[in-house]
N, C-alpha and C positions, 0 to 999 in steps of 0.2 A: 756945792752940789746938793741938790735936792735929795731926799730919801723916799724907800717905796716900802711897802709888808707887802706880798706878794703870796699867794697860793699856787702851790705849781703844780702839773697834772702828771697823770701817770704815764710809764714809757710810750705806750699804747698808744696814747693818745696828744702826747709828743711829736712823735714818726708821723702820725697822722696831719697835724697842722704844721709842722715841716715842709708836709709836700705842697700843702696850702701854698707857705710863702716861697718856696722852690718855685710854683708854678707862676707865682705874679714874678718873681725875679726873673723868669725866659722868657715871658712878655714883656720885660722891659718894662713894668705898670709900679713896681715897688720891688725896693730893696732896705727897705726901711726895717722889716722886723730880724732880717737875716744878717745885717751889719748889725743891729743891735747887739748879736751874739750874747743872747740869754733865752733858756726855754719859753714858753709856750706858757701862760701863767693868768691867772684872776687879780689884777692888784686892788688890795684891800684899804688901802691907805695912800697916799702923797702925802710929806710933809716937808716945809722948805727949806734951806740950808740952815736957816735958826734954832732947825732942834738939834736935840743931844741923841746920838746914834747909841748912845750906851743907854739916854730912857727908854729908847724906841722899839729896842731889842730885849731891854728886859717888860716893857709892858706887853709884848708882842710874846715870849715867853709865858708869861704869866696867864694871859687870854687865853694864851693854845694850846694851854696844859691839859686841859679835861675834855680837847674837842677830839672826835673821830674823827679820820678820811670824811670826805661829803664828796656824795654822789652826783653829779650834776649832767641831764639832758642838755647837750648842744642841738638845737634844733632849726638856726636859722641863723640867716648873715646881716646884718645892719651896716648901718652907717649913719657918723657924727657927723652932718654937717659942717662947717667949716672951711675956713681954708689958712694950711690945706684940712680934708676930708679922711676921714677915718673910716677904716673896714672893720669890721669886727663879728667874730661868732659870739652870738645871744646864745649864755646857758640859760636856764630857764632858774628863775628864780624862785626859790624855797624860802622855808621858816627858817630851815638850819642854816642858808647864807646869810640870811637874812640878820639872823641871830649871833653868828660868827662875826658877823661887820660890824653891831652892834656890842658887844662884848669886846672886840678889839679899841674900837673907837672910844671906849668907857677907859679903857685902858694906859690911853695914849692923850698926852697935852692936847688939847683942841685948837690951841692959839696957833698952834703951826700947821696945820691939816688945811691941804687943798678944800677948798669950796665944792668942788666935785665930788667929794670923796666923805662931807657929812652923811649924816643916817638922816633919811629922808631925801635926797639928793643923788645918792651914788646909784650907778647903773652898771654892776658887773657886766666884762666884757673881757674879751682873749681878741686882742689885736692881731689880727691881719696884717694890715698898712696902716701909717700913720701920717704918710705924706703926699695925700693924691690932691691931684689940682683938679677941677672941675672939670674939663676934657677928658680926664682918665677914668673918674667914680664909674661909670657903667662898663668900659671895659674891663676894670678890676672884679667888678661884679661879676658879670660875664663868664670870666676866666675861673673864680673861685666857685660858682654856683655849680660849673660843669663838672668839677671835681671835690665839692662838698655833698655829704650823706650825714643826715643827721645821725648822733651815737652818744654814747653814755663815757662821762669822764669819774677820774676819781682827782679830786684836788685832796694829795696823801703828807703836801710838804708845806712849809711856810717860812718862810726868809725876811729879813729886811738887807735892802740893799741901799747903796748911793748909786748915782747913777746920770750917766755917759761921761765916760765906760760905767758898764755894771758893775761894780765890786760888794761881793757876799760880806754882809757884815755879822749875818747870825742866820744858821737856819735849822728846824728842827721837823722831824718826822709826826704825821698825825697818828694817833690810834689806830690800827687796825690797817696802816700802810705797811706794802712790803716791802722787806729791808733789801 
């Protein structure tokens, strides 16, 4: 199983993109992030079954030892082309993610890191759906714009997981997140 570092947002803001995928799961558009069964989250890293879950967690430690909570504007909806096609809320990107990705990534083997997920490359993103087929992208759209409102998150956690299924392999509280 592949491994993830993952940032993960505040309740707030949780409940909020819940209803997000709530709302594509009773259109019948996706059910992809709600079987996933794991919050709502910024992944910082992909790495593939050839690493060690015990570097990945202590290099993931060691990065996120002196970072705060980061505050991040969600202010719009995108989509990965593809198929299938990806939905996703655009936080808006800062020095401090900017900085956080790059500090983590310093941290962790590079030989195993998804191509998506180098510094210069990655494009933070909080998945929606993950499995739209080309007949669906604008319905999906549609359905989540009517009930998306731009807002402010706090990414307060950070984890590494394996995954499908998600199993938590380490996770630790940011600076200035409440407990």
């Amino acid at each position: 199983m592949p491994y993830a570092v993952t940032l993960l947002l505040d309740p707030d803001c949780t409940a909020r993109i819940r209803g997000l995928w709530q709302a594509l799961a009773r259109e019948r558009l996706s059910d992809s992030a709600v079987s996933l069964n794991y919050d709502p989250h910024v992944t910082l890293a992909i790495h593939d079954d050839t690493a060690d879950p015990a570097v990945l967690s202590d290099g993931a430690r060691s990065a996120a030892s002196g970072w705060n909570a980061l505050p991040v504007t969600c202010a719009a909806l995108a989509v990965f082309p593809a198929t299938p096609s990806t939905l996703w809320i655009a936080p808006t990107v800062t020095t401090e993610l900017l900085r956080a990705h790059a500090e983590l990534c310093a941290a962790l083997p590079s030989t195993s890191l998804h191509a998506h997920y180098r510094p210069g490359t990655w494009m933070p993103h909080i998945t929606l759906a993950d499995d739209l087929g080309a007949g669906s992208i604008g319905a999906a759209l549609t359905t989540s714009a009517a009930a998306f409102r731009p807002f402010v998150a706090s990414l307060d956690r950070i984890e590494v997981v394996s995954f499908r299924p998600v199993i938590r392999l380490w996770q630790g509280r940011l600076h200035g997140a409440p407990r």
